[in-house]
Biopython code that builds the backbone (N, CA, C, O; Angstrom):
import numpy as np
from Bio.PDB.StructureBuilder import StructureBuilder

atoms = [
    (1, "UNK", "N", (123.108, 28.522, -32.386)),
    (1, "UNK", "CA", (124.016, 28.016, -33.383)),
    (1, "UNK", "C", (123.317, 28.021, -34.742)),
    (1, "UNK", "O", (122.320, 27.310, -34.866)),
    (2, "UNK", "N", (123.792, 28.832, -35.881)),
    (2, "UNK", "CA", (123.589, 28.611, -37.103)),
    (2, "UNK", "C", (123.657, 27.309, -37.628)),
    (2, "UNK", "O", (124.508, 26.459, -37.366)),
    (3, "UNK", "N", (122.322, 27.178, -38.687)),
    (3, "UNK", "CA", (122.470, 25.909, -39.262)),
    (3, "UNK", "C", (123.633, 25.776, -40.566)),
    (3, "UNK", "O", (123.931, 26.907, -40.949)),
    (4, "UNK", "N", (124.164, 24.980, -41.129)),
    (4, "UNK", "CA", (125.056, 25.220, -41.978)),
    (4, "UNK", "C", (124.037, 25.712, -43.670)),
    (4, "UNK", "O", (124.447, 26.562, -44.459)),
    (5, "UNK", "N", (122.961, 25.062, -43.814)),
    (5, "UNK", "CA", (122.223, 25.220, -45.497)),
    (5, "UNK", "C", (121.340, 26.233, -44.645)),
    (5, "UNK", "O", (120.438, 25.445, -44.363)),
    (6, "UNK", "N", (120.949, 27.476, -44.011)),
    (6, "UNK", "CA", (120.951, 28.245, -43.684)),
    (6, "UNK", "C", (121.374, 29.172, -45.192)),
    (6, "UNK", "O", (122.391, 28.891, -45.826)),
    (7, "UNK", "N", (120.614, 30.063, -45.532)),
    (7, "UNK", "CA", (120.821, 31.409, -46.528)),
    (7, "UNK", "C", (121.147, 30.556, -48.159)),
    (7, "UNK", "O", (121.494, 31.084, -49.216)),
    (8, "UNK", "N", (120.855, 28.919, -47.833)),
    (8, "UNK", "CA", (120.819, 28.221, -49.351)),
    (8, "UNK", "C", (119.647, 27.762, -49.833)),
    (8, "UNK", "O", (119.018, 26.808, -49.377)),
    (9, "UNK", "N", (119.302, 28.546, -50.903)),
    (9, "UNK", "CA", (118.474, 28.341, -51.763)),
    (9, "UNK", "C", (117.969, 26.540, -52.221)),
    (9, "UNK", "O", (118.723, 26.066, -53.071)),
    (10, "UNK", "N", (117.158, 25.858, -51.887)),
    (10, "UNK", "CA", (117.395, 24.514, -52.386)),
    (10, "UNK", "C", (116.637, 24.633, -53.574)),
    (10, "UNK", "O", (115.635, 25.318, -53.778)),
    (11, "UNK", "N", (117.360, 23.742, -54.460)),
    (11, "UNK", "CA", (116.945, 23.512, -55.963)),
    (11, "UNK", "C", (115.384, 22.701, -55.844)),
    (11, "UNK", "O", (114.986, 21.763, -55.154)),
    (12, "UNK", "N", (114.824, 23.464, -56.753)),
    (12, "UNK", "CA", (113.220, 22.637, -56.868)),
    (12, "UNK", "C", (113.813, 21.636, -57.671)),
    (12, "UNK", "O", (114.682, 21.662, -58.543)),
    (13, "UNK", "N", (112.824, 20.359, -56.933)),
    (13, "UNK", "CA", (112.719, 19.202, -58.203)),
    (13, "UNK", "C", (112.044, 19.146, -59.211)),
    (13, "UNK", "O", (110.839, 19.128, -58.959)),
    (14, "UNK", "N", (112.283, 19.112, -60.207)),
    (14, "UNK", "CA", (111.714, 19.115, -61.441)),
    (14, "UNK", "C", (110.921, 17.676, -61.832)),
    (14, "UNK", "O", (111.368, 16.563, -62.109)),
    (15, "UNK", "N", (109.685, 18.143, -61.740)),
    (15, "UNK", "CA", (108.906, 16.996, -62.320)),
    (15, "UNK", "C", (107.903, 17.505, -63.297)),
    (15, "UNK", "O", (107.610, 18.698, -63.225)),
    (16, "UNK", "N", (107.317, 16.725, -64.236)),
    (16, "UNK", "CA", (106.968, 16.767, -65.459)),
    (16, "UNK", "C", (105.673, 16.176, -65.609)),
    (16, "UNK", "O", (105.459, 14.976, -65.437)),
    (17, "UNK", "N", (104.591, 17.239, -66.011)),
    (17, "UNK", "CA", (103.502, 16.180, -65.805)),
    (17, "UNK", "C", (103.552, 15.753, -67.878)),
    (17, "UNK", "O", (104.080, 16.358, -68.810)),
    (18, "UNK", "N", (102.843, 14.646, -67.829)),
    (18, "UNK", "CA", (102.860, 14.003, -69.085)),
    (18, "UNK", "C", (101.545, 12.808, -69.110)),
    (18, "UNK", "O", (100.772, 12.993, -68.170)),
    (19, "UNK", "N", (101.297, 12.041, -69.698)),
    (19, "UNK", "CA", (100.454, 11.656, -70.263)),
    (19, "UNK", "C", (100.453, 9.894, -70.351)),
    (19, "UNK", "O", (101.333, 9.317, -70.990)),
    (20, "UNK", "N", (99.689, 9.366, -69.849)),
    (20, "UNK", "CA", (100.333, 7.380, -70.238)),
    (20, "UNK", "C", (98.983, 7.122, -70.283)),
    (20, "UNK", "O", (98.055, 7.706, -69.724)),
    (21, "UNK", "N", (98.994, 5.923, -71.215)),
    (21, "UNK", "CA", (97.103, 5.334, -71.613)),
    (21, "UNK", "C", (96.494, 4.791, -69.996)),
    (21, "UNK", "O", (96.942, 4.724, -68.851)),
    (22, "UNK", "N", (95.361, 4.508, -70.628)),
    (22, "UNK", "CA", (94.252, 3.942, -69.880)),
    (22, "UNK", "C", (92.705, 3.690, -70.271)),
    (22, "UNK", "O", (92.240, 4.177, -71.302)),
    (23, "UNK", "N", (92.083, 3.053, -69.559)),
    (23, "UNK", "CA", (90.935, 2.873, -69.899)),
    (23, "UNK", "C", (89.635, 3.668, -69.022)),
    (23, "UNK", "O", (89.612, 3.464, -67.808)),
    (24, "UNK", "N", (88.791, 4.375, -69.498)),
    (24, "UNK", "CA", (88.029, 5.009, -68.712)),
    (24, "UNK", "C", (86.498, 4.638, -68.284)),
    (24, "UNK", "O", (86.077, 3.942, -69.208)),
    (25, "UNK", "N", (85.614, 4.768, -67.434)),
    (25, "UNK", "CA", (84.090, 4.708, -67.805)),
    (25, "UNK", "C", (83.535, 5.534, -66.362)),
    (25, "UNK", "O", (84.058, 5.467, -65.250)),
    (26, "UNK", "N", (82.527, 6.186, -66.689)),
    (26, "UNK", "CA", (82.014, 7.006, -65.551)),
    (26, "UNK", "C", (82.048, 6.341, -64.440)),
    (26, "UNK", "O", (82.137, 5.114, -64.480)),
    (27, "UNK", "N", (81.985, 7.016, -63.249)),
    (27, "UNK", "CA", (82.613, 7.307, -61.667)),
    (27, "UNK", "C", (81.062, 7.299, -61.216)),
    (27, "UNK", "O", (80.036, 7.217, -61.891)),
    (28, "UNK", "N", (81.254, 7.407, -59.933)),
    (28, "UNK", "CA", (80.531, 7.698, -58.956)),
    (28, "UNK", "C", (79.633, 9.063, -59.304)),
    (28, "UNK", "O", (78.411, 9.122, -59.443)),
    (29, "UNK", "N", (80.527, 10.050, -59.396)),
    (29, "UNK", "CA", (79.660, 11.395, -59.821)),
    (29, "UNK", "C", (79.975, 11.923, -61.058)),
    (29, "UNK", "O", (80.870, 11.644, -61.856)),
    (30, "UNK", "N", (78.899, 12.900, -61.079)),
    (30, "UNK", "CA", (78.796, 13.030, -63.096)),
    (30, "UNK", "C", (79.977, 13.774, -63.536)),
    (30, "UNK", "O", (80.252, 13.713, -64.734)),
    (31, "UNK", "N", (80.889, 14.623, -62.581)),
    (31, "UNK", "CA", (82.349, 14.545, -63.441)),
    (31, "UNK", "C", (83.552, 14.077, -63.077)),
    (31, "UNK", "O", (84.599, 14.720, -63.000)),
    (32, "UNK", "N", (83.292, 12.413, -62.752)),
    (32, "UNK", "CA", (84.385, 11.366, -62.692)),
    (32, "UNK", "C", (84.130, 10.395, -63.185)),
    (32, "UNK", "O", (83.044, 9.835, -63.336)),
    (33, "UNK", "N", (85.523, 10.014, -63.590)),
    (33, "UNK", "CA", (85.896, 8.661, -64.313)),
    (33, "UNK", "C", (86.412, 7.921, -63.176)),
    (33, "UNK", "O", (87.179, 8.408, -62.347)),
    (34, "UNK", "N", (85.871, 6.459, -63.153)),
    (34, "UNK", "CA", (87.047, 5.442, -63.038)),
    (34, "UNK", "C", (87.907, 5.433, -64.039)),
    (34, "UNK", "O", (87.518, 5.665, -65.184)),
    (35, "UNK", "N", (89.323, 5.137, -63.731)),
    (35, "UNK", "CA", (89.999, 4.866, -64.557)),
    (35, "UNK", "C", (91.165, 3.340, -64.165)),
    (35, "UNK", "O", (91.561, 3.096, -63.025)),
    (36, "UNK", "N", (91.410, 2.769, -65.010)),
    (36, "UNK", "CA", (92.212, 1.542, -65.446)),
    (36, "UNK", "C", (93.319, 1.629, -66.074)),
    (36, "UNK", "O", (93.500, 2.093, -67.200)),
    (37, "UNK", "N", (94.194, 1.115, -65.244)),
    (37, "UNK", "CA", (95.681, 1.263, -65.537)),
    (37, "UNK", "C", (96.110, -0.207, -65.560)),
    (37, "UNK", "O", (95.279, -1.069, -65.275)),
    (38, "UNK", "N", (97.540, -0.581, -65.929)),
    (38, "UNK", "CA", (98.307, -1.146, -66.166)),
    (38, "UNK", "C", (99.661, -0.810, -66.022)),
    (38, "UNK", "O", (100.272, -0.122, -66.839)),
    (39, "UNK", "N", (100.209, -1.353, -64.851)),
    (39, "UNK", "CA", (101.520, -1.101, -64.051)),
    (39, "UNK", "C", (101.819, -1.766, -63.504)),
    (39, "UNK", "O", (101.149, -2.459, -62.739)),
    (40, "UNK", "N", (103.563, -1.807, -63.815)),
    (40, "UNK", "CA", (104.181, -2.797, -63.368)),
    (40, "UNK", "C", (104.133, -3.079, -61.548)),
    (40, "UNK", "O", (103.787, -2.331, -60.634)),
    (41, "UNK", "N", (104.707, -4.668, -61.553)),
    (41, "UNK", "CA", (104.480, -4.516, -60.063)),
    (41, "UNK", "C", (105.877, -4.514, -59.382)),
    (41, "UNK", "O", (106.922, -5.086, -59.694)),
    (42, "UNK", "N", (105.523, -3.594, -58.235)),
    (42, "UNK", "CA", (106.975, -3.108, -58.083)),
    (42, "UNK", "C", (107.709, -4.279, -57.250)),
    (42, "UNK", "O", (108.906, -4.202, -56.971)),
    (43, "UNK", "N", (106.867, -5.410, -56.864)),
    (43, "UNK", "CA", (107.501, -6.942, -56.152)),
    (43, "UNK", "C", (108.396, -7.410, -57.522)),
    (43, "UNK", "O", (109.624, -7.491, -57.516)),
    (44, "UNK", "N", (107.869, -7.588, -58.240)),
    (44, "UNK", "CA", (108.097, -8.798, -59.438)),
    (44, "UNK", "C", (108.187, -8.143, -60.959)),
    (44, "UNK", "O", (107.340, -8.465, -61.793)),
    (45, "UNK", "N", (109.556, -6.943, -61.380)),
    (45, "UNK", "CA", (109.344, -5.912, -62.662)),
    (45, "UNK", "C", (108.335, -6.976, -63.948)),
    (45, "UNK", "O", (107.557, -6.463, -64.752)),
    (46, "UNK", "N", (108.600, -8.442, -63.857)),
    (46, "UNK", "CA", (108.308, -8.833, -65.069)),
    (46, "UNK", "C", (106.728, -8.946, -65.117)),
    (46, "UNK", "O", (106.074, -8.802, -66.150)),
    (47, "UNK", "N", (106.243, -9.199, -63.974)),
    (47, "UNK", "CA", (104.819, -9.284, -64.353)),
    (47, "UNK", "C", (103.978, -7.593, -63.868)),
    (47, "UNK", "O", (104.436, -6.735, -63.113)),
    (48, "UNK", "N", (102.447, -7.585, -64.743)),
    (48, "UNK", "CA", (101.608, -6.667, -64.629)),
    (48, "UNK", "C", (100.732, -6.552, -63.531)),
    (48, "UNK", "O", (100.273, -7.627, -63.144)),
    (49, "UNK", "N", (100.313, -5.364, -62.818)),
    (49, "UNK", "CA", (99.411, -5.542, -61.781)),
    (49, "UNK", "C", (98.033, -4.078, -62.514)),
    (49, "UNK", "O", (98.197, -2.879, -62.738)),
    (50, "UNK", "N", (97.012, -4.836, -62.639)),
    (50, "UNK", "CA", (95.580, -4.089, -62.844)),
    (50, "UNK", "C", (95.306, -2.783, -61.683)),
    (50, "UNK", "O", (94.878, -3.058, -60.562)),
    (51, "UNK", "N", (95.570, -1.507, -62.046)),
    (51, "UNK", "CA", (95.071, -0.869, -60.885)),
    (51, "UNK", "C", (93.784, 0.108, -61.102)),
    (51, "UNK", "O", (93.417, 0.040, -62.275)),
    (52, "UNK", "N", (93.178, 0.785, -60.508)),
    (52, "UNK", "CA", (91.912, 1.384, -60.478)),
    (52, "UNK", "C", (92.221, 2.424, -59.998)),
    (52, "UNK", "O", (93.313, 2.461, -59.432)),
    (53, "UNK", "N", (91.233, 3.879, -60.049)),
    (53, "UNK", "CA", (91.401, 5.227, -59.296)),
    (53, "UNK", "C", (90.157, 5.773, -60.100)),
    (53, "UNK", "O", (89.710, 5.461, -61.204)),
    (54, "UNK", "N", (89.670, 6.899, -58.953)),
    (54, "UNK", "CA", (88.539, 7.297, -59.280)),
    (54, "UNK", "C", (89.339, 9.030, -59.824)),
    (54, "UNK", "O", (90.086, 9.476, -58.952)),
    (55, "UNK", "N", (89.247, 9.687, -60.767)),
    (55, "UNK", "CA", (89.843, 11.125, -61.190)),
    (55, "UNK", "C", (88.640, 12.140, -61.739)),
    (55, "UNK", "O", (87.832, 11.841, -62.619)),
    (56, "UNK", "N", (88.689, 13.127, -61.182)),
    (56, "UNK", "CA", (88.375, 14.055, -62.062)),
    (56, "UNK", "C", (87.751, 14.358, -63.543)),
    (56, "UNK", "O", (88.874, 14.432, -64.042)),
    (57, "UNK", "N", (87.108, 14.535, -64.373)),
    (57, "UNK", "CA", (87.286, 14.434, -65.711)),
    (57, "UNK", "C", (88.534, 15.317, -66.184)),
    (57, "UNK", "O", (89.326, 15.013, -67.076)),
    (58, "UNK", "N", (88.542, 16.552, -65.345)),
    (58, "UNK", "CA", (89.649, 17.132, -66.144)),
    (58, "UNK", "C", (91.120, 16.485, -65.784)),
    (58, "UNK", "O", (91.952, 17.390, -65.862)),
    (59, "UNK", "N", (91.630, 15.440, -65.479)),
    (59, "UNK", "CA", (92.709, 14.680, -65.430)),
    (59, "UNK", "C", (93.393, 13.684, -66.796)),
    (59, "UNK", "O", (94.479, 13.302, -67.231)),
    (60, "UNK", "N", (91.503, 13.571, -67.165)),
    (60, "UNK", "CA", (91.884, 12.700, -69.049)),
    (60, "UNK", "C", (91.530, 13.307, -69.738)),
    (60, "UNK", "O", (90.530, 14.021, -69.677)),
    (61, "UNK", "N", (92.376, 13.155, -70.694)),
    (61, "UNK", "CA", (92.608, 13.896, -72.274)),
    (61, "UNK", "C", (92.414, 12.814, -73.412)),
    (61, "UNK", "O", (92.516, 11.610, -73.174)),
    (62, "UNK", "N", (92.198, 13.201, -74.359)),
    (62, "UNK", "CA", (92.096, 12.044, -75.445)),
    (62, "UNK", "C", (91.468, 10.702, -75.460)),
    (62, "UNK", "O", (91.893, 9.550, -75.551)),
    (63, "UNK", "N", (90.071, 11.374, -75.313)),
    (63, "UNK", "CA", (89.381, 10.241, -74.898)),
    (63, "UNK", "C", (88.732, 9.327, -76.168)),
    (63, "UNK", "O", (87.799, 10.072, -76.468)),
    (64, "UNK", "N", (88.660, 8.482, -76.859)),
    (64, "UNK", "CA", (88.279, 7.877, -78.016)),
    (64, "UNK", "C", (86.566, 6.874, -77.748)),
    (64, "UNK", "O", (86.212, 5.763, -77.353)),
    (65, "UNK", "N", (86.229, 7.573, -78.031)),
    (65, "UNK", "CA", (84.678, 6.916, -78.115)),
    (65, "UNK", "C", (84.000, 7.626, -77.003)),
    (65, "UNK", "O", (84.089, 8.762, -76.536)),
    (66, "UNK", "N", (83.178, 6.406, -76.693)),
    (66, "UNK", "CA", (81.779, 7.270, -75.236)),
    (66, "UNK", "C", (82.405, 6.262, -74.035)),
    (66, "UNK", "O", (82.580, 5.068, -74.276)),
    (67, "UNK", "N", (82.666, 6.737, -72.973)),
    (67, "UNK", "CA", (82.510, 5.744, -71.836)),
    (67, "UNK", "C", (81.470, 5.198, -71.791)),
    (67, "UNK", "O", (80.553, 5.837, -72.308)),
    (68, "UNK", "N", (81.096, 3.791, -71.172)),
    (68, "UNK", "CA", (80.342, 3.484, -70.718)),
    (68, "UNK", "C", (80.461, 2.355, -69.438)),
    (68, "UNK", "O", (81.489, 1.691, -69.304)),
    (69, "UNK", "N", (79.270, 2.208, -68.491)),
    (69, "UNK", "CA", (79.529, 1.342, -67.378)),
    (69, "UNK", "C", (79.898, 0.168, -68.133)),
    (69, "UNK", "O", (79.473, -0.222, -69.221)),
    (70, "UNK", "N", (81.138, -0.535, -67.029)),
    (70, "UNK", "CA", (81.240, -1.958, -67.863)),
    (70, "UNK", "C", (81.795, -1.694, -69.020)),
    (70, "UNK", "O", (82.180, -2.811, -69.364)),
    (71, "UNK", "N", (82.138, -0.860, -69.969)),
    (71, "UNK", "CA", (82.248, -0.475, -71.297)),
    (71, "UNK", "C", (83.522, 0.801, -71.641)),
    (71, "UNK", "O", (83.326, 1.795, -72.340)),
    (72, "UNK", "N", (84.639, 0.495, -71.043)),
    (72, "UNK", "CA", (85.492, 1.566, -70.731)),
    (72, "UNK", "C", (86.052, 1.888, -71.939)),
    (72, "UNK", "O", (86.219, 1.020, -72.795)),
    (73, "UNK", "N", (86.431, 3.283, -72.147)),
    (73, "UNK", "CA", (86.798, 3.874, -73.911)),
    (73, "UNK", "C", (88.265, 4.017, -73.180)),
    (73, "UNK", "O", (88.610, 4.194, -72.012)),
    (74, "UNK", "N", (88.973, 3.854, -74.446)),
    (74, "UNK", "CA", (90.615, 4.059, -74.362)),
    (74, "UNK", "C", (90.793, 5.904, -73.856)),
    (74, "UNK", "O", (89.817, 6.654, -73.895)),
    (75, "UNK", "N", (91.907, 6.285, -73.500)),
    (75, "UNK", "CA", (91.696, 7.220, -73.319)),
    (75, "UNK", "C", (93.418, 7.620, -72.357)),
    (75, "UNK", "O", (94.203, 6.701, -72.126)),
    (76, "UNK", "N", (93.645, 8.708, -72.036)),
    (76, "UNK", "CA", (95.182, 9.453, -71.324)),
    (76, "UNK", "C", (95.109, 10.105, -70.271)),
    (76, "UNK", "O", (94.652, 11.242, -70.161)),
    (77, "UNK", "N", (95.829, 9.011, -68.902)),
    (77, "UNK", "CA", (95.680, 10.165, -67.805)),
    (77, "UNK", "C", (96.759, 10.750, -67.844)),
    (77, "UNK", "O", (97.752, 10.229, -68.351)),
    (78, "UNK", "N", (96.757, 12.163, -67.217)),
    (78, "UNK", "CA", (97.568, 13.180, -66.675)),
    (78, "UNK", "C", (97.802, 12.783, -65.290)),
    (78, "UNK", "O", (97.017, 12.596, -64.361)),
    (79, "UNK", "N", (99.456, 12.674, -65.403)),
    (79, "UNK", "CA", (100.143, 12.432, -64.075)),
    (79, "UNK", "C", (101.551, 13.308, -63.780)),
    (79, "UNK", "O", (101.594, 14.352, -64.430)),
    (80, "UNK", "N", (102.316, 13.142, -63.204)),
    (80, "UNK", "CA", (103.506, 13.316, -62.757)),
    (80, "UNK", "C", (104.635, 12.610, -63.364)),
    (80, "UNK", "O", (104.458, 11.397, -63.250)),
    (81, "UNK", "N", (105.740, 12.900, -63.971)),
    (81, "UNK", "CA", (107.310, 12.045, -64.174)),
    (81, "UNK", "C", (107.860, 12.809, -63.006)),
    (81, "UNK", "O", (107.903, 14.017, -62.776)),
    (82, "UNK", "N", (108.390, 11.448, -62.134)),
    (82, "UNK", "CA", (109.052, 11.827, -61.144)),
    (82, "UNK", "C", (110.611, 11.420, -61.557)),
    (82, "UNK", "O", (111.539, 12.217, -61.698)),
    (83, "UNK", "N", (110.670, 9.746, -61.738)),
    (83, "UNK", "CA", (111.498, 9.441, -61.797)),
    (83, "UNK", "C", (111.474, 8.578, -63.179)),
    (83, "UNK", "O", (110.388, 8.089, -63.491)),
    (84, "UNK", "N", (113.079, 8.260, -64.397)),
    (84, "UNK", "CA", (113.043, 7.629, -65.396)),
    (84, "UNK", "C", (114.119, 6.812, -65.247)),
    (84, "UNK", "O", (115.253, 7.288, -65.189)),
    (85, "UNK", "N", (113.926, 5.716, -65.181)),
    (85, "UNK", "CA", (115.350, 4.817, -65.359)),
    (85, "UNK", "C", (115.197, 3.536, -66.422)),
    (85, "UNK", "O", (114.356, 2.637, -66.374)),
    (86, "UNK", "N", (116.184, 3.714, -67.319)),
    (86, "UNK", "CA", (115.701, 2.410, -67.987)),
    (86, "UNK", "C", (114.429, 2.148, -68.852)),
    (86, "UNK", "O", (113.894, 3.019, -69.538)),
    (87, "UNK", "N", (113.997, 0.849, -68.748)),
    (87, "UNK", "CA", (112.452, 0.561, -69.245)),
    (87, "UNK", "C", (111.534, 1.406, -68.148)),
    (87, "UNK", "O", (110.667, 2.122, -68.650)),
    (88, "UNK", "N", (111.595, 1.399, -67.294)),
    (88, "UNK", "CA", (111.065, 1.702, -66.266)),
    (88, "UNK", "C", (110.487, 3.263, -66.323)),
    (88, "UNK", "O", (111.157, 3.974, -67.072)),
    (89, "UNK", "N", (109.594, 3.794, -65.803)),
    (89, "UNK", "CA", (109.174, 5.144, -65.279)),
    (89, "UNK", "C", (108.374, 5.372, -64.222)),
    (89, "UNK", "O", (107.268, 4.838, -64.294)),
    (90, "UNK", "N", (108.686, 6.217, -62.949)),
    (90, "UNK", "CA", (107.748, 6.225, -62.015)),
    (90, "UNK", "C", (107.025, 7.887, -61.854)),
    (90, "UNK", "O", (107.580, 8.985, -61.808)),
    (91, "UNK", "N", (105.755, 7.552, -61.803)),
    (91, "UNK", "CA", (104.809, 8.455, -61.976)),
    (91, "UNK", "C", (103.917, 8.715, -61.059)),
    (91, "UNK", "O", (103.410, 7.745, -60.497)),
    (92, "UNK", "N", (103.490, 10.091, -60.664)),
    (92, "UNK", "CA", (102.625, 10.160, -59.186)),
    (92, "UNK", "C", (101.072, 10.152, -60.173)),
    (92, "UNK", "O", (100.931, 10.577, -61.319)),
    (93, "UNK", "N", (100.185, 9.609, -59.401)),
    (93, "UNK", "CA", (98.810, 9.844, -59.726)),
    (93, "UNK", "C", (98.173, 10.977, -59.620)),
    (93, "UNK", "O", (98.706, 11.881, -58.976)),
    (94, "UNK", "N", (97.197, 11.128, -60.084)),
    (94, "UNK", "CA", (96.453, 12.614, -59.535)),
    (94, "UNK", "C", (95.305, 12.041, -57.944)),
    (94, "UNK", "O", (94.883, 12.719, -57.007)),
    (95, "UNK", "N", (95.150, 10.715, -58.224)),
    (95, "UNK", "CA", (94.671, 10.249, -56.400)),
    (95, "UNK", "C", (95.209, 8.574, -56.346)),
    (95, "UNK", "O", (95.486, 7.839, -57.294)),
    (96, "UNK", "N", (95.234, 8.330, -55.088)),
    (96, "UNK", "CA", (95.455, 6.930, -55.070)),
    (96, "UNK", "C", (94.994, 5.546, -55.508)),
    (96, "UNK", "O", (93.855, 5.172, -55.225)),
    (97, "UNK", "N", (95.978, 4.644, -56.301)),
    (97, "UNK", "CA", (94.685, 4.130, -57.018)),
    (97, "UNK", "C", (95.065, 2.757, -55.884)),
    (97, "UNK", "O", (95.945, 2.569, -55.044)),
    (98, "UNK", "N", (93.946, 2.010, -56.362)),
    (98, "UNK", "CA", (93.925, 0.655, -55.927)),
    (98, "UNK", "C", (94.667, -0.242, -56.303)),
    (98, "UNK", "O", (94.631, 0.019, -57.505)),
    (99, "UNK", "N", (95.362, -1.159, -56.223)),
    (99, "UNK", "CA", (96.292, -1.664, -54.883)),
    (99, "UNK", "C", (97.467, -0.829, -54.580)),
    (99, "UNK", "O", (97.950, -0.730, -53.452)),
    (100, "UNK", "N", (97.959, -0.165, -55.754)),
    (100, "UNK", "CA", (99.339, 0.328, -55.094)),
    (100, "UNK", "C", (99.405, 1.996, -55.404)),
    (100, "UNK", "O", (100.329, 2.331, -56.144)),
    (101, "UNK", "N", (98.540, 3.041, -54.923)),
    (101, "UNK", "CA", (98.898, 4.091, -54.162)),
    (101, "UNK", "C", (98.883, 5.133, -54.727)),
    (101, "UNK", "O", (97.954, 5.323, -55.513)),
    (102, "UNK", "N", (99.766, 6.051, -54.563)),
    (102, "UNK", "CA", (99.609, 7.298, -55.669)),
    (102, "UNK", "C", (100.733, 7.253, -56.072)),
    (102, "UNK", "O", (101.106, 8.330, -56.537)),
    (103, "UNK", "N", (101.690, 6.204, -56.108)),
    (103, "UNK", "CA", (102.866, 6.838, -56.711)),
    (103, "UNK", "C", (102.981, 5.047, -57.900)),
    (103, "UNK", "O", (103.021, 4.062, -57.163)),
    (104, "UNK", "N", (103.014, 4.772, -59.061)),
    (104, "UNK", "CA", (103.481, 3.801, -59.655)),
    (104, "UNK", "C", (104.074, 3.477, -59.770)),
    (104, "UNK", "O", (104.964, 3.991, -59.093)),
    (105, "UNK", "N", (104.743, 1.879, -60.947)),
    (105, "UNK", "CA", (106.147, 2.668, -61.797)),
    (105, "UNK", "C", (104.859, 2.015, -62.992)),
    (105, "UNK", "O", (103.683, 1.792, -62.707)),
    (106, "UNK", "N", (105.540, 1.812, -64.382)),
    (106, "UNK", "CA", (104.950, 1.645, -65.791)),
    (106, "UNK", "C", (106.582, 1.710, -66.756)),
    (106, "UNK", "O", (107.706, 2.042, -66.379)),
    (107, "UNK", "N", (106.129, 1.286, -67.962)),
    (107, "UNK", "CA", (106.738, 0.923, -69.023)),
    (107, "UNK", "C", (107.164, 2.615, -69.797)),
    (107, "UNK", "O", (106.313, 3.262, -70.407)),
    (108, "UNK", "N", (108.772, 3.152, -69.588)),
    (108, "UNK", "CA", (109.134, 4.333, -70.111)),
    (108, "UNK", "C", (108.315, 4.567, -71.274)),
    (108, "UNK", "O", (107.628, 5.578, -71.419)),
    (109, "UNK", "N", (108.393, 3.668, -72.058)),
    (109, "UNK", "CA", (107.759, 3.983, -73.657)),
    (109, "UNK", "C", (106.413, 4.061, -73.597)),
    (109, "UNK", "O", (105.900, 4.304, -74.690)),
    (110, "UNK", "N", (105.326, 3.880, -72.278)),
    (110, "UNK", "CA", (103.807, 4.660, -72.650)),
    (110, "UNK", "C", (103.859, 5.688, -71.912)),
    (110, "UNK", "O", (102.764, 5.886, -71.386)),
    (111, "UNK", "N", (104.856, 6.653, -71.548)),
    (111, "UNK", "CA", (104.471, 8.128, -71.101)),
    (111, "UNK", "C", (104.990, 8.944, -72.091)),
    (111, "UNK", "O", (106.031, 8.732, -72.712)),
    (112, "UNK", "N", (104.083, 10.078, -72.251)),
    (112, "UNK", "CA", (103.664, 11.262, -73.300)),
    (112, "UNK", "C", (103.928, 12.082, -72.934)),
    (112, "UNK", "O", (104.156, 12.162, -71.727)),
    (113, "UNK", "N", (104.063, 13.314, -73.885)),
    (113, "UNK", "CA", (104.395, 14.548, -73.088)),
    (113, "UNK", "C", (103.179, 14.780, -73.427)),
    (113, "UNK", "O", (102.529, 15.088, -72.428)),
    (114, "UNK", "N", (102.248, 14.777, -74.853)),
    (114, "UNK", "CA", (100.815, 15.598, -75.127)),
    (114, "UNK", "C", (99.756, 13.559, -75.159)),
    (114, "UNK", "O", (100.325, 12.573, -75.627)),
    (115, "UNK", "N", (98.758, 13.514, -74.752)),
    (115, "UNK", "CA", (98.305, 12.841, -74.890)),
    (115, "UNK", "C", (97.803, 12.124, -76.234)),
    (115, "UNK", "O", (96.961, 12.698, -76.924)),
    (116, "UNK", "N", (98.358, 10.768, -76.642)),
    (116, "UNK", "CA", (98.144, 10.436, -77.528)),
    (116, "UNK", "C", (99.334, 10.664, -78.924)),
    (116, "UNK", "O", (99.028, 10.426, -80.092)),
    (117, "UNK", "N", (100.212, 10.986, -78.636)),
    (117, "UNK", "CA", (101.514, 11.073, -79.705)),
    (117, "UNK", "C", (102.537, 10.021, -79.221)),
    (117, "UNK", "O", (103.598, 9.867, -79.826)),
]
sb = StructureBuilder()
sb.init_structure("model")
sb.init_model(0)
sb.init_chain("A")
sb.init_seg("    ")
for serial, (resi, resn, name, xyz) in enumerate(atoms, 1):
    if name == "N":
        sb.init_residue(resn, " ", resi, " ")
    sb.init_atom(name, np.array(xyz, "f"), 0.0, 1.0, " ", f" {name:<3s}", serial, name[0])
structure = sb.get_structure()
């Protein structure tokens, strides 16, 4: 028996990678950052939850000053727009951060299309 979506093309989802702040300071190895976020928590929209993830260097862009341990420089990770509703935006990580995962949500108005505009 033929399936019925059989010979249908399914539409790719369109997602968007773009740009939202953070704070950076060297990682574990010499080309990673920890990085520090600020995202909402998806229990309770009104309050903030602190999250952590270890990335790549080539994941941040626009980095302002020197990292340092303890001493994190402002700076833009590169992620995913999956989804936009509202105040709201949910964004995939480039790895999972600490406490809540690889996928966020955050405040529509700090994601970028170029880092830092």
């Amino acid at each position: 028996m033929a399936r019925k979506n059989e010979g249908k093309a399914k539409k790719p989802a369109k997602f968007t990678p773009c740009y939202i702040p953070c704070r950076i300071e060297p990682g574990m190895f010499r080309e990673e950052f920890l990085v520090y976020l600020d995202a909402i928590d998806p229990s309770d929209p009104n309050k903030k939850v602190k999250a952590q993830l270890f990335v790549d260097q080539r994941e941040v862009a626009g980095v302002s000053g020197a990292p340092k341990r303890h001493n994190p420089a402002p700076a833009w990770l590169r992620v995913t727009l999956v989804a936009e509703q509202g105040e709201w935006a949910e964004v995939v990580l480039p790895q999972p951060s600490q406490p809540l995962g690889e996928r966020i949500l955050i405040a529509s108005e700090s994601v970028r299309e170029k880092p830092g505009l």
